[in-house]
N, C-alpha and C positions, 0 to 999 in steps of 0.2 A: 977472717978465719976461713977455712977449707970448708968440704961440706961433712956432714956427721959421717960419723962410723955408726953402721945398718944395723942392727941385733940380727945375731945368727940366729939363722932360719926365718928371716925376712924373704926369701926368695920362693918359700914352701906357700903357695897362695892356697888360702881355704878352697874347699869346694862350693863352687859356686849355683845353688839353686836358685838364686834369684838376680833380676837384672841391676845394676848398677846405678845411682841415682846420679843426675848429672845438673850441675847449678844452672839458670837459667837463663845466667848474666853469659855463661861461655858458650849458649847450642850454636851460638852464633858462627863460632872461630874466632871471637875478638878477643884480640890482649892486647896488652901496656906498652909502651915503648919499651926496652934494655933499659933496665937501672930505675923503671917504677913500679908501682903496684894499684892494682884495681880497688879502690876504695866506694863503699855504698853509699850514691850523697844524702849526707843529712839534710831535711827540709827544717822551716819553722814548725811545721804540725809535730813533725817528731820530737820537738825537743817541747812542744805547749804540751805533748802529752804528757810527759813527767809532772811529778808535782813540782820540782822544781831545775830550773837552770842544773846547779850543783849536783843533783841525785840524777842527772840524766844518763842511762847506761850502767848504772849501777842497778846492783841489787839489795831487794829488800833484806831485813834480817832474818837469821836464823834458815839461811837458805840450802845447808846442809842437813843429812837426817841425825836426827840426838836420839837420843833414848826418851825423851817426850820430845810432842808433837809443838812445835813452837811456831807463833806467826805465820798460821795458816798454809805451811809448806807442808805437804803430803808426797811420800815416796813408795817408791816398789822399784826393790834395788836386791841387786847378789854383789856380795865383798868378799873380797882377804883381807887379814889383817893378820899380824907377829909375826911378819918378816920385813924384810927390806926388800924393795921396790925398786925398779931404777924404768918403768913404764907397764904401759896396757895396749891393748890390739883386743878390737872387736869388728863385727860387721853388723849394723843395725838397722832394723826395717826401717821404711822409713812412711808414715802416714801423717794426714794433715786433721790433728784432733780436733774435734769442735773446743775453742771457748767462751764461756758463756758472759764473762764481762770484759772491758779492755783491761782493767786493772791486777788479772790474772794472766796466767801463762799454762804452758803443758812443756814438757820438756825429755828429751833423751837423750841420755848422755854417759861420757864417762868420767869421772874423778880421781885424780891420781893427786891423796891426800897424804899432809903433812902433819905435825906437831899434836895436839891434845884440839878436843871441841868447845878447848875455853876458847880466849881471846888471842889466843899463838896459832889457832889454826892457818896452814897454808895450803890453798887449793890450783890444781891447775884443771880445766872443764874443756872439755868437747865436745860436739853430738849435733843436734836439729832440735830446733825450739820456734812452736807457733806462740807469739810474743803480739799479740795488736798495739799493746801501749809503745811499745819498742820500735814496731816495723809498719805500723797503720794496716797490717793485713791479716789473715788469718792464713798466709802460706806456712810450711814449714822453712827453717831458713837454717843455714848453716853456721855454726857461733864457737868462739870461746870465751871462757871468762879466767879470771884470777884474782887471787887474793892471798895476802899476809898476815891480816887479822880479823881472821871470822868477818869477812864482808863490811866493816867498820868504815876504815879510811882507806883501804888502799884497790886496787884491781875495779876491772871496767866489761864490759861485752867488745867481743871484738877489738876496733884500733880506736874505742871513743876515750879512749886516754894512753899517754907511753906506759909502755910493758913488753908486750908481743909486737916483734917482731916480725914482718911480713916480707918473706922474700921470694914468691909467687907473683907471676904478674898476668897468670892469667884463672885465678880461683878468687873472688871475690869474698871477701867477710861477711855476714851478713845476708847473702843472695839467697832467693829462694832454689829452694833442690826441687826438680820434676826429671820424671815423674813418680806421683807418690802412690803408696797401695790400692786396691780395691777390696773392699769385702767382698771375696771369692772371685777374685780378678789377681793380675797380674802383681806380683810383689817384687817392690825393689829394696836394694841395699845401698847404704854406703857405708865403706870401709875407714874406719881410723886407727893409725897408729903414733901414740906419745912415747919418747921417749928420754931419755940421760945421754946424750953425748958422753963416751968414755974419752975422748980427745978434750972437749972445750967446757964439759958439763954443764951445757943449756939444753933446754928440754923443748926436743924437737918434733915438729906436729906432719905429719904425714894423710894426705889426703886420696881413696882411692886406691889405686894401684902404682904405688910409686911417686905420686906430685908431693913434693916439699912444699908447704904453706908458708913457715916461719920457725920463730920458733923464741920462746919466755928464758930471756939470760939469766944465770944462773946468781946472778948476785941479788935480783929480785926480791929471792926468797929465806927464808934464817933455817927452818928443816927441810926444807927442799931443797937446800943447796948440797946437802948432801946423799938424801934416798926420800922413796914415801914411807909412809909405813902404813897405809892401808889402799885397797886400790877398788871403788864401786864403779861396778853400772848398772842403770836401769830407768827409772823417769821418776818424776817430779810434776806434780802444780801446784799452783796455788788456789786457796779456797778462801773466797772472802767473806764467805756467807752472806753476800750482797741484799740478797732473799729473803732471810730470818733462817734458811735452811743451807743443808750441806751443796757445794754448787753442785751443778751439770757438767759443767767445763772434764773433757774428757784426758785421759791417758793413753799414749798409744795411740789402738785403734779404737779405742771406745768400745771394747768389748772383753769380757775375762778369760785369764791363760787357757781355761779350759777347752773354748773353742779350739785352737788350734792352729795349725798351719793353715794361712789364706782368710784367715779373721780376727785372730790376736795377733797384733805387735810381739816380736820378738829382739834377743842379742846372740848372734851365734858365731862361734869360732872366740871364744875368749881365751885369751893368754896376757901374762904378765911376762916382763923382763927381768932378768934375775943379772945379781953383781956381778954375773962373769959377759956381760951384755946379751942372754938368748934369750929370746923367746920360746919359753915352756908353757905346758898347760896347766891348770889352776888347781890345788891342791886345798883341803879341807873350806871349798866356797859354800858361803852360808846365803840365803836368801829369808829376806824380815818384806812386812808389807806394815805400814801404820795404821792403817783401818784396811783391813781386807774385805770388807763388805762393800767397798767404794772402788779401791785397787788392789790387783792380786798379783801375786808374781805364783809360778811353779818353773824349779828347776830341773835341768836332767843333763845326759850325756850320754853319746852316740859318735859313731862311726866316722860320720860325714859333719856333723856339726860341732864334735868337740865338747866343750863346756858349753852349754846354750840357756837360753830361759825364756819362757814367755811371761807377758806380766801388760797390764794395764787394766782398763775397766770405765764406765759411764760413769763413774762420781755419783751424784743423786740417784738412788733407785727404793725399793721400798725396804729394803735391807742397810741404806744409806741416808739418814735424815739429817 
């Protein structure tokens, strides 16, 4: 197949207040020969970390937000929803959260979701996720995932099963991203955009400024083969309550929206794709947090940022037990 048709006003790049976040695997200049792709090698440790062979790369359940808080997944997210979707475009800070067991995650990302949050749901996932049981580390690393039914049987992280497609050879899955924020230090970004091919209708992953990653064929999916019909960003962990209490393991920056620019985690420049393939700005976005005393989101809108939000928080505090 050709390469994708671009959604009009791909070319309008956000303003850019902060620097770029660049993967670790490339500062080098190293890429793949013509005709492969950079893949993260799997060790023994990474796969003894799973509970098992099978569940390696997958995800727990209930790892989308529901209307109850289910299997220990806590979110602070802004969505559309009651139209039709054909992708999303964000640019998202990017910090390295504390977590506080391996068997938990923190996560930021974007969701360009499909069907109902029974067992139809289809997901296609973006973003930076510090993952120890996944990656042995606590960097933040670059990922996607996907699914056809609510995380059950099908869909993986990155290429640890067929799905996505990778036809980048020199952005690696998996890699960590540097460099990442400071509390009142230098802040970077990475940019994504998913979207609907109008030519071939796979959903195609855009990394940056321009670098094509891959991208999820369109036959994958039963409602995503045709649009989303809702579209989140914002982060995610999980809480295992390992402790008898609410964890530690952080969001973001480990600090609440309130703070600000240069100490909350942010998403700024958000737009959706609409069925004539453009990129517009987001219309009636609603912003929910599951426990705000733990994680907060606040939204707004300006100038230079578009649709924006801050949102994360420390998990355990004395407002969070």
């Amino acid at each position: 197949q050709g390469p994708p048709v671009r959604p009009s006003g791909h070319h309008r790049r956000p303003n850019h207040t902060a620097d770029v976040g660049v993967q670790l695997w490339a500062v080098s200049g190293a890429s793949c020969p013509e005709g492969s792709v950079p893949v993260r090698r799997i060790t023994e440790a990474d796969v003894l970390r799973a509970s098992s062979v099978r569940r390696f790369g997958r995800v727990p359940m209930a790892r989308v937000r529901r209307d109850t808080v289910a299997g220990g997944h806590e979110h602070a997210v802004g969505y559309v929803a009651g139209d039709e979707y054909y992708g999303a475009r964000a640019s998202i800070n990017v910090w390295a959260p504390k977590v506080s067991t391996p068997t938990e995650f923190s996560l930021s990302q974007i969701w360009v979701i499909g069907g109902t949050f029974g067992n139809d749901l289809n997901t296609i996932e973006a973003g930076w996720q510090v993952s120890p049981q996944l990656y042995g580390d606590n960097s933040p690393r670059f990922f996607t995932y996907w699914t056809t039914d609510a995380y059950q049987t099908t869909g993986c992280y990155n290429l640890l099963c067929s799905g996505f497609v990778q036809t980048n050879s020199r952005i690696a899955m998996g890699a960590a991203i540097s460099p990442t924020s400071g509390y009142k230090g230098g802040q970077f970004d990475i940019s994504l955009l998913i979207w609907k091919d109008p030519n071939h209708g796979n959903w195609w992953l855009e990394f940056g400024s321009g670098e094509l990653v891959g991208y999820w064929p369109s036959f994958l999916f039963s409602h995503l083969a045709s649009h989303a019909s809702m579209v989140q960003f914002g982060g995610e962990v999980v809480d295992t309550r390992a402790e008898g209490s609410h964890t530690a393991t952080q969001m973001g920056s480990g600090h609440f929206p309130g703070e600000g620019f240069g100490r909350s985690s942010y998403f700024r420049n958000l737009e959706v794709v609409d069925w004539d393939n453009s990129l517009i700005p987001l219309t009636t976005f609603h912003v929910t947090a599951d426990h705000p005393n733990c994680y907060d989101i606040q939204g707004g809108v300006n100038a230079v940022w578009g649709n924006y939000f801050y949102y994360g928080g420390p998990g355990r505090n004395v407002r969070c037990t």
